[in-house]
One Martini backbone bead per residue (centre of mass of N, CA, C, O) as a GRO file, in nm:
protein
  105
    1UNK     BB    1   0.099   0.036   0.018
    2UNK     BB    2   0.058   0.354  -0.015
    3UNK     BB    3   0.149   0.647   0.191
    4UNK     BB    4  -0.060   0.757  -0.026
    5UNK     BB    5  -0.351   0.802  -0.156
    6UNK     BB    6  -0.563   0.683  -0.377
    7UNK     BB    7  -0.814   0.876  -0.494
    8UNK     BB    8  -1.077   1.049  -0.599
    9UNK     BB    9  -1.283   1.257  -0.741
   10UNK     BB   10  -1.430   1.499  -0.615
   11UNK     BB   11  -1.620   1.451  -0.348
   12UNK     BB   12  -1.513   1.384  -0.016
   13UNK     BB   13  -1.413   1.210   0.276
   14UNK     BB   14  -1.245   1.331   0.602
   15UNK     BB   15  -1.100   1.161   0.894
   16UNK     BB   16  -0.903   1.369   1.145
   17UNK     BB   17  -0.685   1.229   1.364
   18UNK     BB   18  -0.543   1.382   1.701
   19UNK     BB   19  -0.242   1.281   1.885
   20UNK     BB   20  -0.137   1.154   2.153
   21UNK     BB   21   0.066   0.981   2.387
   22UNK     BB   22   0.113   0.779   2.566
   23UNK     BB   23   0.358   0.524   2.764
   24UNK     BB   24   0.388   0.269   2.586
   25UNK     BB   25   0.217   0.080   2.431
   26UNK     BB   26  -0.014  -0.128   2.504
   27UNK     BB   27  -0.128  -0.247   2.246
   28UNK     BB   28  -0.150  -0.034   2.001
   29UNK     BB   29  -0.038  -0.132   1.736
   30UNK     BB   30  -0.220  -0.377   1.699
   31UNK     BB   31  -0.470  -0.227   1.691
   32UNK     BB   32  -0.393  -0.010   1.465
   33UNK     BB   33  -0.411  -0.238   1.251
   34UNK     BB   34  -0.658  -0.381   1.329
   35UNK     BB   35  -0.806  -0.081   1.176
   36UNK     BB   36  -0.730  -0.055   0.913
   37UNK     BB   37  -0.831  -0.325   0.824
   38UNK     BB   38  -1.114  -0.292   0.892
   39UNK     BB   39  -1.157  -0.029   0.750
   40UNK     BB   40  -1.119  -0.173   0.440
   41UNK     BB   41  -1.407  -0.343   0.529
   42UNK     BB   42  -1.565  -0.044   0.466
   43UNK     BB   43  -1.817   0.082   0.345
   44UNK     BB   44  -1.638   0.403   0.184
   45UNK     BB   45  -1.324   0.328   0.148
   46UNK     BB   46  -1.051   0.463   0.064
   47UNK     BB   47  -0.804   0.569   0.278
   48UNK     BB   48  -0.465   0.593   0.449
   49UNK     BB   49  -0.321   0.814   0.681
   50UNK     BB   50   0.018   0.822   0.873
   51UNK     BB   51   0.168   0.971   1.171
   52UNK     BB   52   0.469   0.950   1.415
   53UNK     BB   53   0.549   1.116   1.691
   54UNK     BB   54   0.458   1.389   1.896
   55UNK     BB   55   0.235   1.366   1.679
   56UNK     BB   56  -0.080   1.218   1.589
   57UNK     BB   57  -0.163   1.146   1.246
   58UNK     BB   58  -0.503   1.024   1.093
   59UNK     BB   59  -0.622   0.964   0.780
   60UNK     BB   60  -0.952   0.897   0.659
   61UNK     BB   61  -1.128   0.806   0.348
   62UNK     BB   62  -1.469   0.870   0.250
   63UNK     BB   63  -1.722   0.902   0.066
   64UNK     BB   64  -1.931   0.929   0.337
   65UNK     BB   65  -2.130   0.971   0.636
   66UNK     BB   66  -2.255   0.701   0.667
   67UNK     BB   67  -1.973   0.578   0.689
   68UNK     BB   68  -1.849   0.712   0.911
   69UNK     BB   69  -2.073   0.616   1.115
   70UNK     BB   70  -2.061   0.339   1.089
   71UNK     BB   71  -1.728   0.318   1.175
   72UNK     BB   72  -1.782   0.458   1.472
   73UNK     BB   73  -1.986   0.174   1.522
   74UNK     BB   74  -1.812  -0.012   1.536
   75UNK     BB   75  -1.742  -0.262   1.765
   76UNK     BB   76  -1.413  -0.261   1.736
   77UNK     BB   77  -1.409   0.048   1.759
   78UNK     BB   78  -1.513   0.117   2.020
   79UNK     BB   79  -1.316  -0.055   2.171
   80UNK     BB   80  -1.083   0.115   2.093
   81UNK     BB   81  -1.172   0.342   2.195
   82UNK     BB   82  -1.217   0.329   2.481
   83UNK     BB   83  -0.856   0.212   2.530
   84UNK     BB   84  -0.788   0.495   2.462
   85UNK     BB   85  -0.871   0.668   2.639
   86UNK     BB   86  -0.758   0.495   2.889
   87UNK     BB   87  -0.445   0.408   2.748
   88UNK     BB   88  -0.309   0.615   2.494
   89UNK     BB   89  -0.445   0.925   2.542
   90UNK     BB   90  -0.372   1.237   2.640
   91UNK     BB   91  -0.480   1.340   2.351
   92UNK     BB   92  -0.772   1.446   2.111
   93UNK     BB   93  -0.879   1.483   1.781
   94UNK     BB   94  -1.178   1.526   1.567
   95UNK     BB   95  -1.208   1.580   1.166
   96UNK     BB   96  -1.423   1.653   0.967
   97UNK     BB   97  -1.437   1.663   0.597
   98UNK     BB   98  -1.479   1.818   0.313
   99UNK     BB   99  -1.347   1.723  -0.011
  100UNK     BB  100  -1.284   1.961  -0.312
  101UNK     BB  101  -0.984   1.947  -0.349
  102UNK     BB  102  -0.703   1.786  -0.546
  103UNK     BB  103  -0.343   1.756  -0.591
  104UNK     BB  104  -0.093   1.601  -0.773
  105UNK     BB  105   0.186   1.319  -0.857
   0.00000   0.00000   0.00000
């Protein structure tokens, strides 16, 4: 998979994750991971891009807000949420917008 999503011609949406991290793994990377996979397997999906430094941003890219409401709603996402509050973020934002144009080589 490339680092940049091949996107499709717009609009579609963005739904931008930044967070913080505690320290330590504890189990962060492989649950990462799994959400990757199952994101990829959720109808309305582009693709994503993610970085981590100080500062973790992952951008996942949606058809539509129902594809988003669903991502949001999957159970074993809920599950991910709940044990990033409790045990992986310092401190996190999410943020959907919609890409009205996009461009690059």
């Amino acid at each position: 998979m490339s680092l940049i999503s091949n996107t499709p011609k717009p609009p579609y949406f963005a739904v931008i994750f930044t967070s913080t991290r505690t320290e330590g793994d504890n189990g962060y990377g492989e649950m990462a991971n799994r959400m990757v996979e199952l994101a990829q397997q959720q109808s309305g999906f582009l693709g994503i891009e993610s970085a981590r430094e100080e500062l973790g941003i992952t951008v996942s890219y949606w058809t539509d807000l129902d594809s988003i409401k669903n991502w949001k709603a999957n159970v074993e996402h809920l599950e991910a949420q709940k044990t990033g509050r409790k045990s992986w973020y310092d401190s996190f934002k999410v943020r959907i917008s919609k890409v009205e144009r996009d461009y690059g080589n």
